[in-house]
N, C-alpha and C positions, 0 to 999 in steps of 0.2 A: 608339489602335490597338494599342499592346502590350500593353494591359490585355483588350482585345476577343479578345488572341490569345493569350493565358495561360489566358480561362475557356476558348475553344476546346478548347485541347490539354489544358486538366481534364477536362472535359468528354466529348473522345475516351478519354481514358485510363479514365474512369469507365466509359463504355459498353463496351470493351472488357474491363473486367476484369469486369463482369458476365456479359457474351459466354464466358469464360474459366469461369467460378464454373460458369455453366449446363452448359457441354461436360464438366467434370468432375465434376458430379453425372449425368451421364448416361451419362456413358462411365466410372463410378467403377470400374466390373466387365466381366469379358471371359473368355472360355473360353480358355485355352492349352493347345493339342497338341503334344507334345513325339516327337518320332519318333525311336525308335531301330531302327536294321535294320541286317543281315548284308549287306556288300557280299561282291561278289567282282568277275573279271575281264570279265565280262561286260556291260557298261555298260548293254545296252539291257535287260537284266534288273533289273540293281539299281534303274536309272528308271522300271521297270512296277512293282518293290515301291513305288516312293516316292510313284508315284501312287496305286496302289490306297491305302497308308495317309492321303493326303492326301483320297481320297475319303471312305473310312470319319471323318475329323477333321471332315470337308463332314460330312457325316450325325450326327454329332453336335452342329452349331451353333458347333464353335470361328472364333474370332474372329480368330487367329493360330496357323500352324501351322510348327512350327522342324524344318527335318531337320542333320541332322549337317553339318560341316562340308564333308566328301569323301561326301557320299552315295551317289556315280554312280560312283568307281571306290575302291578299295583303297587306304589311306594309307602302306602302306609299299609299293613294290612295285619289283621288277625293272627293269622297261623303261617308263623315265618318258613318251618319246616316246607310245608306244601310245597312252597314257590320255591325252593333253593335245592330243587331235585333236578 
C-alpha cells in the first residue's frame, strides 16, 4: 500500500509539473500598461482619467494594467478626511 501511494503522489507530482511547464509556455509573454496621470482634488475626475486610460490599455490588448498607488486623490494633501470617503 505505501509503495502504491508513493507512485501515486509521483505520479500526481509529474502531471502537475507538466500542467506547470505548459501554463508557462503559454502565458511566457503579456502586455503591461503602466499608467501615469495628474491627479488633483476632484476624485470623480481623476477616476474618469483612470478609466479612460484603462480603456485606451483595453484597446491595446494589455494583459495587465497598474495605475498609481493614490490614483483617485492627491498624495499629499490638506484635509485627509475629505479624500478617505
Amino acid at each position: 500500500m505505501l509503495i502504491l501511494s508513493s507512485t501515486i503522489h509521483n505520479l500526481n507530482i509529474m502531471i502537475l509539473t507538466n500542467i506547470a511547464k505548459q501554463v508557462v509556455r503559454t502565458m511566457s509573454t503579456f502586455r503591461l500598461a503602466l499608467v501615469q496621470l495628474e491627479v488633483n482634488e476632484v476624485k470623480h475626475k481623476n477616476v474618469e482619467r483612470a478609466v479612460s486610460y484603462i480603456s485606451s490599455a483595453k484597446e491595446h490588448n494589455a494583459d495587465i494594467i497598474a495605475l498609481p498607488e493614490c490614483f483617485n486623490s492627491p498624495y499629499v494633501i490638506r484635509n485627509n478626511l475629505f479624500f478617505f470617503q
